[in-house]
N, C-alpha and C positions, 0 to 999 in steps of 0.2 A: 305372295312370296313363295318362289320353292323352294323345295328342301331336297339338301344334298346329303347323302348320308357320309357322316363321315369316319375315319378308322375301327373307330369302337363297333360303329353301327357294321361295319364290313365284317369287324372281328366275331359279333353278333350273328349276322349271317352266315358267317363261313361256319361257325360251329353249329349252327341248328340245321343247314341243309347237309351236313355231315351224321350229324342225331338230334330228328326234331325232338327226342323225348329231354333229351337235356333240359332241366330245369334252370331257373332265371337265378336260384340260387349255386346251381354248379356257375353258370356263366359268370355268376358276379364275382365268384370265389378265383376266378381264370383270369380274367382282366381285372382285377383288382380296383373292382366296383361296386356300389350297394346293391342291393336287391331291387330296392325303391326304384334306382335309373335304370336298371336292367327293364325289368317290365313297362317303366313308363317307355323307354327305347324299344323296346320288341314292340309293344301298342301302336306304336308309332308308325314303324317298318311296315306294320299290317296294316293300317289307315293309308295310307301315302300308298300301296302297294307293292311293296317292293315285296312282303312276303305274300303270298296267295293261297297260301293253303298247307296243311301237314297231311304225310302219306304214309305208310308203310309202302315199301318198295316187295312185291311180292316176286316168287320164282315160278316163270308161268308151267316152267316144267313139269315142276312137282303137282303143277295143278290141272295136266294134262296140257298144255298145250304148247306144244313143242315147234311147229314151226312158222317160222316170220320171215312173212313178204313184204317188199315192197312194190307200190305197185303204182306205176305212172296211170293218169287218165287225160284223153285228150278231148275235148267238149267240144262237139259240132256251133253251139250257137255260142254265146259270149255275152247276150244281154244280161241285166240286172236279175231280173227275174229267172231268168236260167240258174245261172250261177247261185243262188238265193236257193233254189230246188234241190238241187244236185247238193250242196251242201245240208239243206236240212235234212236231206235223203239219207246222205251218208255218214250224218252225225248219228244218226240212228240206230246204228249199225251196230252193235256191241262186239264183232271181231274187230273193226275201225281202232287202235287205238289213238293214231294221232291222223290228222289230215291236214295239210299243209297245199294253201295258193301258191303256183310256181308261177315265175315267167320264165319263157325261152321254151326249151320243143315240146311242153306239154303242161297243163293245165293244173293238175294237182296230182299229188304226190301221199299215196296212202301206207299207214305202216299198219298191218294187220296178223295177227296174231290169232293164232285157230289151231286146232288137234294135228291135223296132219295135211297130207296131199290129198289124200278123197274128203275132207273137211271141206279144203279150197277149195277143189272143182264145186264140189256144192255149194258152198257160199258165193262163186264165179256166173253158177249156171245160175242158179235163182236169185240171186240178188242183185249184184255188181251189175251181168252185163244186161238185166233188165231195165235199168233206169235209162229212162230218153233223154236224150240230148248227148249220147257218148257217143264218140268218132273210131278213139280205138284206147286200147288197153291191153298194157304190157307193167309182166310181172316179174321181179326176181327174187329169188330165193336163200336166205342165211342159210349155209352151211355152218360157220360158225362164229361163234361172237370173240371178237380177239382186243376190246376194249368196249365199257358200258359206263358209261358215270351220268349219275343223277346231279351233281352240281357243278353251278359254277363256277369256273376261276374270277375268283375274285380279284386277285391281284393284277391280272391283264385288267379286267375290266376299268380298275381305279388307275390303271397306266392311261388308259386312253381319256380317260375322262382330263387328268393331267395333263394330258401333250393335247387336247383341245381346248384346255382355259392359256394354257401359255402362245399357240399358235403353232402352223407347219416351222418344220426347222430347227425347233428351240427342242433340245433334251433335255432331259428333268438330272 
């Protein structure tokens, strides 16, 4: 049987990716729930996955590191094992923070985070364009961030999940 999570459990989520530090008793006290369901429901959301982990969201600024590329990569070969390489290669990487498989004119899509422009190039010349199996690689640069959010909308998401139990066509 699967499990769908439903209102509470949204309501659940939407306040803890907002502040994981909220406790099961603010939440219960919010929705007008016991403590008992609140924990058993958040245990739940983490078992099923729906939650995967709590963060502090850090400011890389303050922590030196100011600028963020994005950076297409396009991979000469494409087998299993390439792809398998190149990925554990670049998981590796601690400027990497996210790397994402694209389809369409290029291969993966990296979001890297590092001090400055002579940071890059160094992280460019010794790392990046050292790894075999790269065709080409191209990079751009934030100047500045003019929207960030760490969560979900959750209410689109429970829109669509809605207009896919009812069928194309039908509005809720």
């Amino acid at each position: 049987m699967s499990f769908t999570p439903d209102m509470t459990d949204l309501c659940i989520l939407d306040i803890l990716q907002t502040d994981a530090r909220t406790t099961n008793k603010e939440i219960a006290s919010r929705l007008g729930k016991s403590v008992t369901s609140i924990f058993d429901r958040v245990k739940r959301l983490e078992a099923e996955g729906y939650i995967t982990g709590y963060v502090a969201v850090l400011n890389p600024g303050k922590l030196g590191s100011t600028l963020i590329a994005y950076t297409s990569v396009t991979l000469e070969g494409h087998g299993h094992d390439k792809l398998s390489s190149f990925e554990q290669k670049i998981n590796s990487f601690p400027e990497v923070l996210e790397s994402y498989k694209m389809s369409g004119q290029f291969d993966y899509l990296l979001k890297i985070v590092i001090a400055d422009m002579e940071a890059y190039e160094l992280f460019y010349s010794n790392k990046l364009s050292k790894l075999e199996n790269i065709s080409k690689i191209r990079s751009l640069f934030v100047l500045s961030e003019t929207k960030k959010e760490t969560g979900l909308s959750l209410k689109t998401a429970q829109h669509q999940k809605d207009r896919q139990k009812k069928g194309p066509g039908l509005e809720m």
